[in-house]
mmJSON file of the N, C-alpha and C atoms, coordinates in Angstrom:
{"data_MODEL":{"atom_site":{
"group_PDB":["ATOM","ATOM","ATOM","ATOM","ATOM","ATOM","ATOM","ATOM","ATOM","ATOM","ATOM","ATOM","ATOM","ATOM","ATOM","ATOM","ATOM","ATOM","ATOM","ATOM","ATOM","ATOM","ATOM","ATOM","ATOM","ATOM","ATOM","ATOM","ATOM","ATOM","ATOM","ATOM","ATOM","ATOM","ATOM","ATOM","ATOM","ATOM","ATOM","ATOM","ATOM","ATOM","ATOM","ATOM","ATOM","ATOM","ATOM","ATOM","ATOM","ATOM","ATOM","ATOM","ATOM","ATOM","ATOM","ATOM","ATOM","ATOM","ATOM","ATOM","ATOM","ATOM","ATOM","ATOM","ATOM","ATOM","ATOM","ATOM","ATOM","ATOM","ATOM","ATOM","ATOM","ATOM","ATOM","ATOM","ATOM","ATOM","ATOM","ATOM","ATOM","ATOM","ATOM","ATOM","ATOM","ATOM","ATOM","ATOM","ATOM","ATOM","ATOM","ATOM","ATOM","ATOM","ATOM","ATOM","ATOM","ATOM","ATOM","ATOM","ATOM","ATOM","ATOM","ATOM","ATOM","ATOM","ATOM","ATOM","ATOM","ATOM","ATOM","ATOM","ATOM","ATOM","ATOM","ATOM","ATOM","ATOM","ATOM","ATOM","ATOM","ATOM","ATOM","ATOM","ATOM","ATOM","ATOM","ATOM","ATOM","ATOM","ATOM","ATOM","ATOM","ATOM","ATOM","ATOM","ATOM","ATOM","ATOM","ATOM","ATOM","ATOM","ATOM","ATOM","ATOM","ATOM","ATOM","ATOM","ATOM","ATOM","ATOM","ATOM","ATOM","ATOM","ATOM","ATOM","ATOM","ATOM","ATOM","ATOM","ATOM","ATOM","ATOM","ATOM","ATOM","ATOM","ATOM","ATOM","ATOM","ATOM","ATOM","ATOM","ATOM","ATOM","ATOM","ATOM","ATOM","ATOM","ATOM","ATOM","ATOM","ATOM","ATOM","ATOM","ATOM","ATOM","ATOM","ATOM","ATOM","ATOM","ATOM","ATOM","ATOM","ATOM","ATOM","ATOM","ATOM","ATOM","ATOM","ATOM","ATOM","ATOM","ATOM","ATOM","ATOM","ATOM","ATOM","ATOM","ATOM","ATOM","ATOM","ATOM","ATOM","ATOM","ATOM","ATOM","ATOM","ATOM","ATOM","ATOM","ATOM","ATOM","ATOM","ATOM","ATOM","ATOM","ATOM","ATOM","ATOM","ATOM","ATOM"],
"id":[1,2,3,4,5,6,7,8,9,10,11,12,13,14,15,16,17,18,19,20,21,22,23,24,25,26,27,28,29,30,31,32,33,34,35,36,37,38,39,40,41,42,43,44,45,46,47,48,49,50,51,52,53,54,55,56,57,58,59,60,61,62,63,64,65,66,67,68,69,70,71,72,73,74,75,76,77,78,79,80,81,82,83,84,85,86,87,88,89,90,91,92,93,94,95,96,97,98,99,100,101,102,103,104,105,106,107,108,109,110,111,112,113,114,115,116,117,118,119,120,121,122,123,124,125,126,127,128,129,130,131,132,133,134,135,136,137,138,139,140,141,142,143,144,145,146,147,148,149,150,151,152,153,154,155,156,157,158,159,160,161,162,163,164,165,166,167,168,169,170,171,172,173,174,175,176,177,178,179,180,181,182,183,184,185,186,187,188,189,190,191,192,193,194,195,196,197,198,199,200,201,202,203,204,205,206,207,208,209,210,211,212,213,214,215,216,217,218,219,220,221,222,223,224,225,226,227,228,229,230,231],
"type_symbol":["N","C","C","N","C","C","N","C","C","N","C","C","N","C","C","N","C","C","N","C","C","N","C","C","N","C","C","N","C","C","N","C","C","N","C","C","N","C","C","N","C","C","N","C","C","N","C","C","N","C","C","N","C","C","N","C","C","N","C","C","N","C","C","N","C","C","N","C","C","N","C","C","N","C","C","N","C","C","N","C","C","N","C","C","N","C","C","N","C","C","N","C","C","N","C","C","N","C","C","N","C","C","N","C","C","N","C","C","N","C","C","N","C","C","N","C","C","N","C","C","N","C","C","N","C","C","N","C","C","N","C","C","N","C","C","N","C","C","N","C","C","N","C","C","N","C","C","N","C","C","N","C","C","N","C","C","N","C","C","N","C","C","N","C","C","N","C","C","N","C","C","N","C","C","N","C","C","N","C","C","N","C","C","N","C","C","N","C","C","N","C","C","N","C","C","N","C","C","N","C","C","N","C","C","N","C","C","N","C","C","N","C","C","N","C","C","N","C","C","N","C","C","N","C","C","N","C","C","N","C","C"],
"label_atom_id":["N","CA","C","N","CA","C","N","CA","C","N","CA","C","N","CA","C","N","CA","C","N","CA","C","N","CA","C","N","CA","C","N","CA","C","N","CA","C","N","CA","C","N","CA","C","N","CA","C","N","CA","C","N","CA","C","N","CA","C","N","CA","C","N","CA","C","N","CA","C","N","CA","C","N","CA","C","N","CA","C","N","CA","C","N","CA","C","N","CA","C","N","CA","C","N","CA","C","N","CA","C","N","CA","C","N","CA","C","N","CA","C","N","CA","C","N","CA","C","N","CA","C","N","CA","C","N","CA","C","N","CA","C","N","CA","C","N","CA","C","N","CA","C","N","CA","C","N","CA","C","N","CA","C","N","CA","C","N","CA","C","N","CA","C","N","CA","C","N","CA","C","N","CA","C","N","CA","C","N","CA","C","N","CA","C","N","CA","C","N","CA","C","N","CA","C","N","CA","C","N","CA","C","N","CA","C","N","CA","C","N","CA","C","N","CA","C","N","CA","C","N","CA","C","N","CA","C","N","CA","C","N","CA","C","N","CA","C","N","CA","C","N","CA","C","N","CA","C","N","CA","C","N","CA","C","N","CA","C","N","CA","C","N","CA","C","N","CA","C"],
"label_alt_id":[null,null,null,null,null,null,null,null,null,null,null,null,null,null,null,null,null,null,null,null,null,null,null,null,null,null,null,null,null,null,null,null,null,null,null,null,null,null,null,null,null,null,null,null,null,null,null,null,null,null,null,null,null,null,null,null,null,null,null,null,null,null,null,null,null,null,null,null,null,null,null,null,null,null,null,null,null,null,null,null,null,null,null,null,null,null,null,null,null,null,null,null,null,null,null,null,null,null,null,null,null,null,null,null,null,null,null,null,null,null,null,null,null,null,null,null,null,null,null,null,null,null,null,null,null,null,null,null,null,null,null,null,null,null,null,null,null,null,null,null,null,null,null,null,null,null,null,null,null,null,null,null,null,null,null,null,null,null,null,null,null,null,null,null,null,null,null,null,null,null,null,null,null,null,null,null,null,null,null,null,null,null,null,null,null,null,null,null,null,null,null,null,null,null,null,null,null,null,null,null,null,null,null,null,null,null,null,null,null,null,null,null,null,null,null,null,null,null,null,null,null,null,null,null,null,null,null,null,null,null,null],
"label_comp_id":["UNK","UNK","UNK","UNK","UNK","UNK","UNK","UNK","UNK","UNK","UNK","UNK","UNK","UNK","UNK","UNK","UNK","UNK","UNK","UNK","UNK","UNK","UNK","UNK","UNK","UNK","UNK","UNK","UNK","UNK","UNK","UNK","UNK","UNK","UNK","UNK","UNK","UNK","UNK","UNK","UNK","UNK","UNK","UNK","UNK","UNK","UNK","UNK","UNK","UNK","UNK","UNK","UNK","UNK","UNK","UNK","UNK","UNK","UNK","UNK","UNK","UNK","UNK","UNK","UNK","UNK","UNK","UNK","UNK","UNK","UNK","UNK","UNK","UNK","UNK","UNK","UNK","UNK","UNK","UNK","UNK","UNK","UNK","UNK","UNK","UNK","UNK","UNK","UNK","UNK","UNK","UNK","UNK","UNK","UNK","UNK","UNK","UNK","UNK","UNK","UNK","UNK","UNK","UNK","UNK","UNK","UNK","UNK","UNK","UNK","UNK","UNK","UNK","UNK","UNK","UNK","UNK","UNK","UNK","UNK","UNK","UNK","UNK","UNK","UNK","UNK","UNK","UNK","UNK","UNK","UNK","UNK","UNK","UNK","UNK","UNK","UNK","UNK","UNK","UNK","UNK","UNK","UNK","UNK","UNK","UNK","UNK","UNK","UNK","UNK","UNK","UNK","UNK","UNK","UNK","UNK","UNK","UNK","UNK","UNK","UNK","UNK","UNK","UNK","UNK","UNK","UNK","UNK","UNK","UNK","UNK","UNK","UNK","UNK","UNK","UNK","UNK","UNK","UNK","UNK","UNK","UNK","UNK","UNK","UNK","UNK","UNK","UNK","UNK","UNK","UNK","UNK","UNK","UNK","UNK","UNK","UNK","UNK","UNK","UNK","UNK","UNK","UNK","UNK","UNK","UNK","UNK","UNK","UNK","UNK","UNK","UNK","UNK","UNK","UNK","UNK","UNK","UNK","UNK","UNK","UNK","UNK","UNK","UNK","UNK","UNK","UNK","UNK","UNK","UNK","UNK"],
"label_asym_id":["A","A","A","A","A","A","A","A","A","A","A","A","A","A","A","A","A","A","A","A","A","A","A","A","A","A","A","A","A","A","A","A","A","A","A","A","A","A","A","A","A","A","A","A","A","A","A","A","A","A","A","A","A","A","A","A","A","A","A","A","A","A","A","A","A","A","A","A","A","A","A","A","A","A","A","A","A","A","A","A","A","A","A","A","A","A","A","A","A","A","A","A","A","A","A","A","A","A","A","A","A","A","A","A","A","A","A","A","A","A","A","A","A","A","A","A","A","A","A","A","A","A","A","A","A","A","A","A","A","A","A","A","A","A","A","A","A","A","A","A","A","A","A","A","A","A","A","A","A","A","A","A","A","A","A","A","A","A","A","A","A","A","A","A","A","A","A","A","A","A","A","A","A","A","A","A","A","A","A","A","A","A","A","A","A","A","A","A","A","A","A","A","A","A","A","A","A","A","A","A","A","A","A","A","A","A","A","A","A","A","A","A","A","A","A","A","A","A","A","A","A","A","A","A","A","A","A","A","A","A","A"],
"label_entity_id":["1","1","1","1","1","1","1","1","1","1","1","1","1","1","1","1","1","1","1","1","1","1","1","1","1","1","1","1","1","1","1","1","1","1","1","1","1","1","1","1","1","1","1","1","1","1","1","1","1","1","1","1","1","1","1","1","1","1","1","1","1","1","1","1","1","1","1","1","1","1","1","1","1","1","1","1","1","1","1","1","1","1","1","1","1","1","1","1","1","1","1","1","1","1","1","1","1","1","1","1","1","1","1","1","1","1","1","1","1","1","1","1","1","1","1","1","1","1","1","1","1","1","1","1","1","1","1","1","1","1","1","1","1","1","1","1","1","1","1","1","1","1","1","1","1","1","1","1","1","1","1","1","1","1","1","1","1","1","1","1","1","1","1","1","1","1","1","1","1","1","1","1","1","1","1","1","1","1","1","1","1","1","1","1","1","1","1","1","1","1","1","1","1","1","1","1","1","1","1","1","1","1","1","1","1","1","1","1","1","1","1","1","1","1","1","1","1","1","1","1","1","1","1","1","1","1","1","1","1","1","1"],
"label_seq_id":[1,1,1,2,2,2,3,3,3,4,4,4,5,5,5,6,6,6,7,7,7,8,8,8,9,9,9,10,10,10,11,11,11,12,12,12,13,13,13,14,14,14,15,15,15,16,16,16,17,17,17,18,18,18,19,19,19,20,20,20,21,21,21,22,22,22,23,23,23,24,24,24,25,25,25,26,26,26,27,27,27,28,28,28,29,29,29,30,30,30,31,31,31,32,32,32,33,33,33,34,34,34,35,35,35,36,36,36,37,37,37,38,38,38,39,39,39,40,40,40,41,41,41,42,42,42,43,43,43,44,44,44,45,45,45,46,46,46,47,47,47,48,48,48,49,49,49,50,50,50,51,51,51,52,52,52,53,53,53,54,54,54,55,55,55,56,56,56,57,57,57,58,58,58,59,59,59,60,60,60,61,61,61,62,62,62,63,63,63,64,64,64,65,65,65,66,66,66,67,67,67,68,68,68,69,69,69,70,70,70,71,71,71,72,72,72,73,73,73,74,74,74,75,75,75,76,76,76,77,77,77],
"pdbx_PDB_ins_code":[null,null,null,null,null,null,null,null,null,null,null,null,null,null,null,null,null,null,null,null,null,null,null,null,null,null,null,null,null,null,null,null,null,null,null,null,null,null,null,null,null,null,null,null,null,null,null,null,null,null,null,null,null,null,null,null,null,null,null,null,null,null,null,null,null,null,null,null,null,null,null,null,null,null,null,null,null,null,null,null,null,null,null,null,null,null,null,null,null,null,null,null,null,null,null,null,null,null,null,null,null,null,null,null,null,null,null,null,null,null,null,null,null,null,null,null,null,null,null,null,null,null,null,null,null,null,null,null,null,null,null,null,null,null,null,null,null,null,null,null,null,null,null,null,null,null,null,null,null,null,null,null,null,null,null,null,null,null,null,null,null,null,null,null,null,null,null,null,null,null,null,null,null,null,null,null,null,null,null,null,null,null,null,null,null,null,null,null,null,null,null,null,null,null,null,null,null,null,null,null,null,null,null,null,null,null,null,null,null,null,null,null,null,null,null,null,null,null,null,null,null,null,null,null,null,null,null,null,null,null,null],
"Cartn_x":[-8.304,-8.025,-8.186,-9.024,-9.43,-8.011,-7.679,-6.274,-5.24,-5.032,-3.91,-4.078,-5.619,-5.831,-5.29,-5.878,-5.719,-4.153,-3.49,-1.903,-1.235,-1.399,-1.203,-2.063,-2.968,-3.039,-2.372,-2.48,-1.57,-0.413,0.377,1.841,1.575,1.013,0.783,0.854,-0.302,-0.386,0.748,1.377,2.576,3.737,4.132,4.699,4.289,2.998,2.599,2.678,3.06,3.135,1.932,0.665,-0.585,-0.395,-1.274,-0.986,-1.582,-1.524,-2.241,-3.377,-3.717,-5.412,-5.791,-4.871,-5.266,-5.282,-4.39,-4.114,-5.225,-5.511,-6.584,-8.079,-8.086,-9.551,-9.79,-8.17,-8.647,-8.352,-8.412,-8.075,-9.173,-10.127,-11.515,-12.92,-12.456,-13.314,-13.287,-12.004,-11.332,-12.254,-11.98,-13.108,-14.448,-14.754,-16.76,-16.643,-16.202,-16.745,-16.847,-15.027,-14.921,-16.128,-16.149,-17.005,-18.488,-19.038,-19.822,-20.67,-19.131,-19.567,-19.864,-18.298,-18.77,-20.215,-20.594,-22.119,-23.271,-22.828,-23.804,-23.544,-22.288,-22.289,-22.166,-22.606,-22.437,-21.195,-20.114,-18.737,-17.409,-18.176,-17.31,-16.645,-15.355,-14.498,-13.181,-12.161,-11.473,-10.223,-10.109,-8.999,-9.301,-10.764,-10.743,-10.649,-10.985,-10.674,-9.137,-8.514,-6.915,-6.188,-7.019,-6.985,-7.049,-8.299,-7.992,-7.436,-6.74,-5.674,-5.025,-4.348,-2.927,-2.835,-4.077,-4.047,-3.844,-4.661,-4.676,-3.527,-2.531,-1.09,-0.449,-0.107,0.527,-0.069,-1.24,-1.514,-0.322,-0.308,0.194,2.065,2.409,3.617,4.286,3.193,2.845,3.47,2.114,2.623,3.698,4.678,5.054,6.646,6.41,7.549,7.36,6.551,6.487,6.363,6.464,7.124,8.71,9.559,10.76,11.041,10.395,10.969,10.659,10.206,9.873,10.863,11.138,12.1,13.707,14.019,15.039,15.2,14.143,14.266,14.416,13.78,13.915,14.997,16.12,17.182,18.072,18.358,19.239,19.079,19.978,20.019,21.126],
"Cartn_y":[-8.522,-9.936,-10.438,-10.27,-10.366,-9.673,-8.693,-8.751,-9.303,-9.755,-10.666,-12.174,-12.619,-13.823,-13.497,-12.602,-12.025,-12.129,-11.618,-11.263,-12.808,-13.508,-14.68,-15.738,-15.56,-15.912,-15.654,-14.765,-13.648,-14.171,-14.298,-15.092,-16.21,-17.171,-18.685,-18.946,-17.964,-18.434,-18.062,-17.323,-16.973,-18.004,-18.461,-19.718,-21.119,-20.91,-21.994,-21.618,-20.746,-20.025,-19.901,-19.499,-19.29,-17.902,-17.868,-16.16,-15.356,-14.194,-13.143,-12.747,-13.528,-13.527,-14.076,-14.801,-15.259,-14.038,-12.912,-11.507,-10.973,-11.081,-10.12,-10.279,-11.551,-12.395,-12.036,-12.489,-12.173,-10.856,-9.665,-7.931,-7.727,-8.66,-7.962,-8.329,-9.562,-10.236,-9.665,-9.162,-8.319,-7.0,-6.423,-4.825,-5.494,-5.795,-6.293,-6.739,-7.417,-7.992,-6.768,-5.629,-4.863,-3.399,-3.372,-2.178,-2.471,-3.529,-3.881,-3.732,-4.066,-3.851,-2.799,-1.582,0.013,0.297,0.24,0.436,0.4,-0.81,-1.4,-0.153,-0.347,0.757,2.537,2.081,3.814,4.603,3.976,4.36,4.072,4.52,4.925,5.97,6.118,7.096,6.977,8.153,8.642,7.494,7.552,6.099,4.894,4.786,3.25,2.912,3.902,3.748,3.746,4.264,4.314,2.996,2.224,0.722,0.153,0.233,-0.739,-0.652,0.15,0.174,0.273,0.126,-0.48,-1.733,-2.832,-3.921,-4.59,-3.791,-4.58,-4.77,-3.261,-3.33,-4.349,-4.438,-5.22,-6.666,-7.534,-8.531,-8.853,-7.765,-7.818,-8.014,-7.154,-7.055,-8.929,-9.37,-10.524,-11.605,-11.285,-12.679,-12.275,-11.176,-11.276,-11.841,-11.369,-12.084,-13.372,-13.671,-15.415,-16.106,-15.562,-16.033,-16.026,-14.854,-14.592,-16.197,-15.862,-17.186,-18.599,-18.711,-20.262,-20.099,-18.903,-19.157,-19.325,-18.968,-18.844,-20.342,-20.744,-22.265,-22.472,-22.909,-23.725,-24.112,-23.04,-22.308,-23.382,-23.281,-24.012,-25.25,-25.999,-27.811,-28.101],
"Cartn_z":[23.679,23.594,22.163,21.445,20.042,19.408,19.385,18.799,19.247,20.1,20.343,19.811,19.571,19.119,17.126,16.594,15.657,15.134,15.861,15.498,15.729,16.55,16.558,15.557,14.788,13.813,12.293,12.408,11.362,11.284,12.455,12.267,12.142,12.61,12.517,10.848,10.542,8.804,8.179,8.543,8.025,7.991,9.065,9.369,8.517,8.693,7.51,5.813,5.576,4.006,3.669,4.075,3.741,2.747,1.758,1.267,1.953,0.763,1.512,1.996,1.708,1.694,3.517,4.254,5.207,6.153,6.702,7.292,6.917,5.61,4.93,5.682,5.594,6.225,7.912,8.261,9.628,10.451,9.272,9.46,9.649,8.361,8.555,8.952,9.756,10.592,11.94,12.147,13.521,13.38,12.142,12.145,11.726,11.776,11.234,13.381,13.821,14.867,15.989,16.243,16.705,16.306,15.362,14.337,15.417,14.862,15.246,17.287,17.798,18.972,19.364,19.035,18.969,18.437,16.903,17.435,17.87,18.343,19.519,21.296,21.438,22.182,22.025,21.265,20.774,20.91,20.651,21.35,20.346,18.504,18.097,17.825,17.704,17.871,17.432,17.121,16.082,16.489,17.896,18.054,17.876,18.559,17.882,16.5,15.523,14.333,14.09,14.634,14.768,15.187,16.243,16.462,15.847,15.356,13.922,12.759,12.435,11.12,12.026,13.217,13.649,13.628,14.36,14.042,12.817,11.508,10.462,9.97,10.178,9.695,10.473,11.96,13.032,12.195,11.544,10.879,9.838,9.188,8.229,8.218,9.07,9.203,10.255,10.774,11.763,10.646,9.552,8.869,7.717,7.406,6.368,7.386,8.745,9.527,9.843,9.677,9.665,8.577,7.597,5.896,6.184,6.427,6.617,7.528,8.754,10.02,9.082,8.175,7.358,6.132,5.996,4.679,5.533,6.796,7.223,7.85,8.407,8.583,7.882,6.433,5.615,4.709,5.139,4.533,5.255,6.503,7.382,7.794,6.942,7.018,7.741],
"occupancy":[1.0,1.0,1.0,1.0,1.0,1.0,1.0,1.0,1.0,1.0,1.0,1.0,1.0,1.0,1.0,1.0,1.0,1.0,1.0,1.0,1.0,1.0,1.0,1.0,1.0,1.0,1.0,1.0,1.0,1.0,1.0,1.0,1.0,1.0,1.0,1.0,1.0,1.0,1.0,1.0,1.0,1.0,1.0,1.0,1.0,1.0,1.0,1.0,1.0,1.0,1.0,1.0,1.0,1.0,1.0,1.0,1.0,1.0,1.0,1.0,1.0,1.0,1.0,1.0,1.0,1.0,1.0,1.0,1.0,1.0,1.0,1.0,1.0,1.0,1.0,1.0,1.0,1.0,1.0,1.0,1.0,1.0,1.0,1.0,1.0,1.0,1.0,1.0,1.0,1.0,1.0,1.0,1.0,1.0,1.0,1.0,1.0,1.0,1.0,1.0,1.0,1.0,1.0,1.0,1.0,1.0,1.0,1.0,1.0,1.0,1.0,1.0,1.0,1.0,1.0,1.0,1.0,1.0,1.0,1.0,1.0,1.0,1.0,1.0,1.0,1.0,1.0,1.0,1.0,1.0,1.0,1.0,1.0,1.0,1.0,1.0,1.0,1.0,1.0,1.0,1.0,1.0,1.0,1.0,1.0,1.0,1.0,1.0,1.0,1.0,1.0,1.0,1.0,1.0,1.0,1.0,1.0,1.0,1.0,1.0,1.0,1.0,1.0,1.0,1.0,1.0,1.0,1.0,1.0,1.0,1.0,1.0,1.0,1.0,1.0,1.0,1.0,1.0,1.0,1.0,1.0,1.0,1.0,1.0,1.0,1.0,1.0,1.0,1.0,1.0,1.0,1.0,1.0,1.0,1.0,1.0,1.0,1.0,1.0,1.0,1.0,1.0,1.0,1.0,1.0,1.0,1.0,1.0,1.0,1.0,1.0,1.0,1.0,1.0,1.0,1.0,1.0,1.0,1.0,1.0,1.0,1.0,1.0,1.0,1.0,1.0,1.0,1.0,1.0,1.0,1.0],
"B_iso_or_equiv":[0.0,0.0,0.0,0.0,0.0,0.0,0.0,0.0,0.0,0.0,0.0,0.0,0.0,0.0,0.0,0.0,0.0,0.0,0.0,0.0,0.0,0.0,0.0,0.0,0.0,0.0,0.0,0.0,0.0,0.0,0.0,0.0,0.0,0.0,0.0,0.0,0.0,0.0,0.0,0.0,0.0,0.0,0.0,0.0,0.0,0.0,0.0,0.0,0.0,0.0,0.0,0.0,0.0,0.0,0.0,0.0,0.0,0.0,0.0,0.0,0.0,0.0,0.0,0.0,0.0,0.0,0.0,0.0,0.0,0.0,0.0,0.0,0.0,0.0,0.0,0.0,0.0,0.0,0.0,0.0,0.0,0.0,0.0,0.0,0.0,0.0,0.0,0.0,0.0,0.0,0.0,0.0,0.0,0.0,0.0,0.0,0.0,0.0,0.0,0.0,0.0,0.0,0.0,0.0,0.0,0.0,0.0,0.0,0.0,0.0,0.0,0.0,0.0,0.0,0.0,0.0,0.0,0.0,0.0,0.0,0.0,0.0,0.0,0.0,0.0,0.0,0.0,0.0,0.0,0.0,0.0,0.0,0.0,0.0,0.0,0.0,0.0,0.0,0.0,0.0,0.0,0.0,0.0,0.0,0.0,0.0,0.0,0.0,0.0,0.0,0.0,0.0,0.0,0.0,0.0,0.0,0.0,0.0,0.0,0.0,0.0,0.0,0.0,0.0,0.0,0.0,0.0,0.0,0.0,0.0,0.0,0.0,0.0,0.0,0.0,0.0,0.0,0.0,0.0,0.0,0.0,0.0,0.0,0.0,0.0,0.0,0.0,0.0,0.0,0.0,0.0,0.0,0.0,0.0,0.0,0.0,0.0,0.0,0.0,0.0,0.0,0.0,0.0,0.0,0.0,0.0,0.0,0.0,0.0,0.0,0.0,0.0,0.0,0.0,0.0,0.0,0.0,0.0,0.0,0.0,0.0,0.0,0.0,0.0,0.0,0.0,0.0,0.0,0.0,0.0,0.0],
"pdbx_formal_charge":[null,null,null,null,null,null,null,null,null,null,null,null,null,null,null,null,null,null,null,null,null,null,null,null,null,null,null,null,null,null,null,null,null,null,null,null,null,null,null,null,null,null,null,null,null,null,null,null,null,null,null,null,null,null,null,null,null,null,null,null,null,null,null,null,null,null,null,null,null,null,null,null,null,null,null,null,null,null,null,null,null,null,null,null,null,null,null,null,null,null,null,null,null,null,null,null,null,null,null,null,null,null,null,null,null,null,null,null,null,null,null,null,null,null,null,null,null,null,null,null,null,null,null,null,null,null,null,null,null,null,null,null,null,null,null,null,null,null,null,null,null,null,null,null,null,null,null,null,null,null,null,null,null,null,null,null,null,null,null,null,null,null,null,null,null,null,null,null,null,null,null,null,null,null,null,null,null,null,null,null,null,null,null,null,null,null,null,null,null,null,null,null,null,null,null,null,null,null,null,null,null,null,null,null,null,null,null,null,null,null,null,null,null,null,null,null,null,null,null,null,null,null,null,null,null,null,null,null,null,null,null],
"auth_seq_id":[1,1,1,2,2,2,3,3,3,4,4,4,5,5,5,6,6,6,7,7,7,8,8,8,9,9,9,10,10,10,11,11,11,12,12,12,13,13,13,14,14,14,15,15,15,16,16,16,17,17,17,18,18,18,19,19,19,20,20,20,21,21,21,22,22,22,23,23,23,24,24,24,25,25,25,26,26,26,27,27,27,28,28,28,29,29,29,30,30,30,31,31,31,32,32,32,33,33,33,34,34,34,35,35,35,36,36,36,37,37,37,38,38,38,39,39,39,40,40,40,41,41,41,42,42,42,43,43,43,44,44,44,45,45,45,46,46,46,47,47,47,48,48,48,49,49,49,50,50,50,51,51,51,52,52,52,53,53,53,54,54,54,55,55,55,56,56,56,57,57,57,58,58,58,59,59,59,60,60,60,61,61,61,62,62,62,63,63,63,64,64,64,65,65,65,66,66,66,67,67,67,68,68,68,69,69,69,70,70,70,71,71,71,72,72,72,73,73,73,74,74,74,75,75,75,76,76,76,77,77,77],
"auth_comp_id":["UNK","UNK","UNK","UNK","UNK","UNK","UNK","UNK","UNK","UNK","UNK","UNK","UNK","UNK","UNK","UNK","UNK","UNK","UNK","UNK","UNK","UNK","UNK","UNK","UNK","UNK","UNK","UNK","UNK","UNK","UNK","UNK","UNK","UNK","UNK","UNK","UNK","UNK","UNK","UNK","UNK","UNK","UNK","UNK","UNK","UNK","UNK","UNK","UNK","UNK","UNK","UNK","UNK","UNK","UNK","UNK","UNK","UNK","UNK","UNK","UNK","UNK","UNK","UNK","UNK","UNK","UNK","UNK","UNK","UNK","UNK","UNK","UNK","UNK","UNK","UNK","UNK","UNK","UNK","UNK","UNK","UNK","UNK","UNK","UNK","UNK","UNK","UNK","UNK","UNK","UNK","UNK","UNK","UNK","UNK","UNK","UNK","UNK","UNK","UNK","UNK","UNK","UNK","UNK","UNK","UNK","UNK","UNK","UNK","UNK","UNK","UNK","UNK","UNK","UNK","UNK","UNK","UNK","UNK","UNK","UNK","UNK","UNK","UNK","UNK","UNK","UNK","UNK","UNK","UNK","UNK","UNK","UNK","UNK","UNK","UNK","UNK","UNK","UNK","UNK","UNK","UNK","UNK","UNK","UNK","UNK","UNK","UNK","UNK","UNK","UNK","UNK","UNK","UNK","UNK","UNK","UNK","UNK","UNK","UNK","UNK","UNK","UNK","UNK","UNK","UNK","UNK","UNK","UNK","UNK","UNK","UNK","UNK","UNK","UNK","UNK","UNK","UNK","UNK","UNK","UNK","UNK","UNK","UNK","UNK","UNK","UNK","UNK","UNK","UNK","UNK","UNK","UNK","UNK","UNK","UNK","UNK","UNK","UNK","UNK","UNK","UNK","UNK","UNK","UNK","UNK","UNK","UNK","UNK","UNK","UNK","UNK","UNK","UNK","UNK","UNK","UNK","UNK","UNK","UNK","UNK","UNK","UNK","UNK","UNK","UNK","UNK","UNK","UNK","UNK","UNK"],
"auth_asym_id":["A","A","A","A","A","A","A","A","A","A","A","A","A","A","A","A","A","A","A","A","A","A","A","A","A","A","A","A","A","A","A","A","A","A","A","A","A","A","A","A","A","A","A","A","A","A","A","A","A","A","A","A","A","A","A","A","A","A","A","A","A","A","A","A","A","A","A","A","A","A","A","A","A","A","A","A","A","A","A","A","A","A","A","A","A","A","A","A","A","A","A","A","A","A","A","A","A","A","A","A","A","A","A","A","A","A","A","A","A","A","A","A","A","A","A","A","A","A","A","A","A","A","A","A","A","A","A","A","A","A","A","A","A","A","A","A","A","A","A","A","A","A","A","A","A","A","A","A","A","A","A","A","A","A","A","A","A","A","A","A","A","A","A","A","A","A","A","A","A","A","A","A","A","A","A","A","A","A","A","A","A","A","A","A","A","A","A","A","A","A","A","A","A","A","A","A","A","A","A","A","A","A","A","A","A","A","A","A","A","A","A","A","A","A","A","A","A","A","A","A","A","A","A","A","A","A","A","A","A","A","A"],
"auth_atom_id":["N","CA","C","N","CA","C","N","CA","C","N","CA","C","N","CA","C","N","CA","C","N","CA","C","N","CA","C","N","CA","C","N","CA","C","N","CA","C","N","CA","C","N","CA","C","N","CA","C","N","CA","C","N","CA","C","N","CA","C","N","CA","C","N","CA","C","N","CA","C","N","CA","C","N","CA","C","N","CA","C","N","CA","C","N","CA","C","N","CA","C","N","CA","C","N","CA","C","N","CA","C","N","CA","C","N","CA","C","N","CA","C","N","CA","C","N","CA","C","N","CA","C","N","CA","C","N","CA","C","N","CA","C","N","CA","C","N","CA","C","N","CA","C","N","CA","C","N","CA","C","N","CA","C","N","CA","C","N","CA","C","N","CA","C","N","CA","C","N","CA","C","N","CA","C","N","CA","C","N","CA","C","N","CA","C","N","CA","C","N","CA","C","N","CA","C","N","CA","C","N","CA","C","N","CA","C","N","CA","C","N","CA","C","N","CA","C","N","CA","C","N","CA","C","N","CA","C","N","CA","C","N","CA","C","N","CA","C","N","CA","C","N","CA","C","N","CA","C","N","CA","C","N","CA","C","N","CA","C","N","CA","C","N","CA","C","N","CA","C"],
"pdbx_PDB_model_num":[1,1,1,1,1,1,1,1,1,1,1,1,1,1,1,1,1,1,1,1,1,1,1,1,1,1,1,1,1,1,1,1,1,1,1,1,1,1,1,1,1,1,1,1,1,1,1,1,1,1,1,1,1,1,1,1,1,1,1,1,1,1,1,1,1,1,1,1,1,1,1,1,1,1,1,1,1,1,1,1,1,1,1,1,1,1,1,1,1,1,1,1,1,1,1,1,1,1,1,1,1,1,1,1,1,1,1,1,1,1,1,1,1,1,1,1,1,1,1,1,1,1,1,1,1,1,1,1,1,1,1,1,1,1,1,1,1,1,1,1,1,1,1,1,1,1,1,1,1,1,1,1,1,1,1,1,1,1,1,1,1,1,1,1,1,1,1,1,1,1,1,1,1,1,1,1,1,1,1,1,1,1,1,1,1,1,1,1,1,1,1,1,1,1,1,1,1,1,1,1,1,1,1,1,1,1,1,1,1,1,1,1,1,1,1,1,1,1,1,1,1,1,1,1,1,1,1,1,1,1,1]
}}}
């Protein structure tokens, strides 16, 4: 659930022309919170690490398509 809130932020800021820095922030608030729980449960492992550099990329790729969707609006009067 945390990544779906995530990726929908990611695009939101994107849409709003936020830079890069906003994906960035919330890549790694996503791994500090997720990280965190794994070692609390003792249940890290080679995919969940694989999870999270899919998410951070899926952030990334989120908002550079919601730059595109604001430049393409902004395009058409």
């Amino acid at each position: 659930m945390i990544w779906l809130a995530a990726s929908l932020l990611a695009a939101l800021s994107g849409l709003m022309g936020v830079g890069w820095f906003a994906p960035a922030l919330i890549s790694a608030l996503v791994v500090v919170v997720v990280a965190i729980d794994s070692i609390e449960a003792n249940e890290i492992t080679l995919h969940q690490a694989g999870s999270l550099v899919l998410v951070v990329v899926v952030n990334f790729l989120l908002w550079r398509a919601g730059l595109a969707l604001r430049r393409f609006f902004s395009q058409v009067r």
